[in-house]
N, C-alpha and C positions, 0 to 999 in steps of 0.2 A: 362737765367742765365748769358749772358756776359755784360748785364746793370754795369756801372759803382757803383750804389747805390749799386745793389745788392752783387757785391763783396765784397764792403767795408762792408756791416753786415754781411757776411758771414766772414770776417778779423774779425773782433770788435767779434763777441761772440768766434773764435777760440781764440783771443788774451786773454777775459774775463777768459773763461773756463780753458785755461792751466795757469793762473796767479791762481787762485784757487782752480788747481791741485796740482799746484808744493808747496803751500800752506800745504792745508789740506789734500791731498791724491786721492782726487776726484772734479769733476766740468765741466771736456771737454765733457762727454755724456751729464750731467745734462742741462748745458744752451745750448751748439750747438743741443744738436737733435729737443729740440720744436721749435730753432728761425730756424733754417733752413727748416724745416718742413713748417713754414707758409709762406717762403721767396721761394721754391726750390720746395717745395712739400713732403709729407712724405717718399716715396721711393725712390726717389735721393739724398733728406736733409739726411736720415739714412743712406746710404751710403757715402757720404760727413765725416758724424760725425763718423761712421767705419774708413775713413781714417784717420783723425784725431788723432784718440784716439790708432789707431798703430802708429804714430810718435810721440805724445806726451809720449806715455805709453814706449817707446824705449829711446827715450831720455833724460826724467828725470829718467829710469830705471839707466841711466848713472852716474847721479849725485848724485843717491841714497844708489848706491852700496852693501856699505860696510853694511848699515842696513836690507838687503832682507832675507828673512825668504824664502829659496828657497823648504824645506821641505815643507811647506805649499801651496807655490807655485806649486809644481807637483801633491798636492792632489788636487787642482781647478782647476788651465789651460788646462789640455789635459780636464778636461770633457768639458770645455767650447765647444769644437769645437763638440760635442755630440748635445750640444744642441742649435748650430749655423743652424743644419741641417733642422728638423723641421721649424725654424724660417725662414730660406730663402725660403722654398717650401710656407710659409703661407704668406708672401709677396710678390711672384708671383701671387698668389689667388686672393689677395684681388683688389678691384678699391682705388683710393689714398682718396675717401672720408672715407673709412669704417680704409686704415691705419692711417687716420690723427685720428679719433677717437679712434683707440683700441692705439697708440702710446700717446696719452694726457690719457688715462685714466691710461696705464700702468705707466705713473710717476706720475699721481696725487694720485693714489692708493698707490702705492710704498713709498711715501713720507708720507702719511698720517698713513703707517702703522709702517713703521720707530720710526715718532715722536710721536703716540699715544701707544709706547708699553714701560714703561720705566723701566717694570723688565721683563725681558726675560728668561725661565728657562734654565738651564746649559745644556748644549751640547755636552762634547766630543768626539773624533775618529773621523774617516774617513770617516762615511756614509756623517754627515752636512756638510762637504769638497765637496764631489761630486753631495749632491743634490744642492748646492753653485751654482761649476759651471757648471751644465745642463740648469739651471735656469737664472743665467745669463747668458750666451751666447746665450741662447733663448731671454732673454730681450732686450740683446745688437743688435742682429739680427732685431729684429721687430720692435721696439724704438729707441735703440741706446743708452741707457739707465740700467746701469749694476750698479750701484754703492747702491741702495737701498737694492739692493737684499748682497750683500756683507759688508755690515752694518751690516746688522741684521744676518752675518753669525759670522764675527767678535763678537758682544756682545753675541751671543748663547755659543760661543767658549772661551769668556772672551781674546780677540786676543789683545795682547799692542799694544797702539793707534800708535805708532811709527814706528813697524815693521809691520805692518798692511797698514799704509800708502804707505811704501817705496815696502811693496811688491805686493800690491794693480800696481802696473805699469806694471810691465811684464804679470801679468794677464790680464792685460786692454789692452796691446798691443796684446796678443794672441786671446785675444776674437776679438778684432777691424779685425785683419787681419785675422783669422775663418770666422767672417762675411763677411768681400769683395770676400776673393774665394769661398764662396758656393756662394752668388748672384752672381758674375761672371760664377759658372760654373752652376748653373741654369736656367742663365737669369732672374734673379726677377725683374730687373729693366730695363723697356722695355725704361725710358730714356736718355741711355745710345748710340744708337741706332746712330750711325757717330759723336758719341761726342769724340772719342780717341784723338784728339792734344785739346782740351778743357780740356778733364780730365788728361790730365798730368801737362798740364800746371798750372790747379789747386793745382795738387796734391804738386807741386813745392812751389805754391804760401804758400800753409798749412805747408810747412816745416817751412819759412822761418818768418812764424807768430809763431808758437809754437817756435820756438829759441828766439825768443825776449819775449816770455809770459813765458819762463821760468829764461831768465836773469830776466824779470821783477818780476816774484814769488820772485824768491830768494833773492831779497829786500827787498819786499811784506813781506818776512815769519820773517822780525825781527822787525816787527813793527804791525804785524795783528797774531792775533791766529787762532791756525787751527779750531777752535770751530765757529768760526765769519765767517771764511771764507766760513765753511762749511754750515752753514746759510743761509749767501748770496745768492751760490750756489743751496742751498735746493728753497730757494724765487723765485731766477728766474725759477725756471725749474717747478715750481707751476703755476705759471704766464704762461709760456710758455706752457704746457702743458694745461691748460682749452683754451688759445686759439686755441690749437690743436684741442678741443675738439668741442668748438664751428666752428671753417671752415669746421671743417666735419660734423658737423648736416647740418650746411647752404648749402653745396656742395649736401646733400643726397635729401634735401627739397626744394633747390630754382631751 
């Protein structure tokens, strides 16, 4: 992981993914968790992308403010950490061939059922809030990867794409940081193991990428729509994700 190359693409999809966050609402799970996963490995890339998506999901929480739909926000985020728990015990289980493939499958799946459902019946109350965020924070945990599952909680619930976006970050921050302390207090991620002055200094490095990908969104957002961006976003983490899919057959079979 301290290869030169490999920092600079672990920068370049953190930079991608918050420019397409700060965007559309979503993108820092979608493109970091596949490209880190075939760069890092699936269970230290998912946690990489865990940390990420608590700095990113904090700091344009910042920028977003004044549009956060915090009522919504209390009926998804505490479950998130619900269903972080689960997810951290099932990626201590697994070997990194089986999480490259159950993590490609969960966003190629995810993505496909997103875009192949384009009337979705009506939703309200509290229950689709909570199975939301069980579901996601279990994706976000295993994946790193929440933003599909909160799509389609969104269009069940008929959610304005506006406040949905903005409050989409503080639940992405709560889910990201659920994820790192249950595999922390776990241990899920055995490669972790005398990497502590490596993972901070990452963790440094991730801040200081997402501050620049969201001065760069915020450019970005008057010249690109969140529809296009969300797109993009949806492409890579497609792409990313079947190649998840494929290292791990290869990893299970060669």
């Amino acid at each position: 992981m301290e290869s030169l190359g490999t920092m600079v693409i672990i920068g370049v999809a953190v930079l991608v993914g918050t420019v397409l966050q700060r965007v559309s609402g979503s993108g820092v799970g979608l493109v970091v968790a596949p490209v880190l996963s075939l760069v890092i490995g699936p269970a230290f890339g998912v946690l990489v992308t865990n940390m990420t998506t608590t700095v990113s999901g904090f700091l344009i929480m910042l920028a977003v403010w004044s549009r956060i739909e915090w009522r919504r926000y209390w009926l998804v985020g505490p479950l998130a950490v619900v269903g972080a728990i689960p997810g951290a015990w099932l990626v201590s289980q697994l070997s990194a061939a089986w999480l490259s493939i159950i993590l490609g499958s969960i966003v190629v799946f995810a993505l496909l059922l997103t875009v192949s459902l384009p009337r979705l019946p009506h939703w309200e109350g509290r229950v689709p809030g909570w199975v939301a965020g069980v579901i996601g924070g279990f994706f976000n945990t295993t994946s790193g990867v929440a933003a599909p599952v909160m799509v389609i909680y969104s269009r069940v619930s008929n959610w304005n794409q506006q406040s949905f976006a903005a409050t989409m970050q503080p639940i992405f921050m709560t889910m990201g940081a659920a994820s790192v302390v249950t595999k922390l207090a776990l241990d899920s991620v055995g490669e972790l193991d005398g990497a502590g002055p490596n993972l901070a200094g990452l963790f440094a490095g991730i801040v200081a990428v997402v501050l620049l990908g969201i001065v760069l969104g915020g450019l970005a957002a008057r010249v690109v729509s969140a529809g296009a961006a969300r797109t993009l976003a949806m492409t890579l983490a497609g792409l990313g994700g079947a190649g998840a899919i494929i290292r791990g057959i290869l990893d299970l079979t060669l």
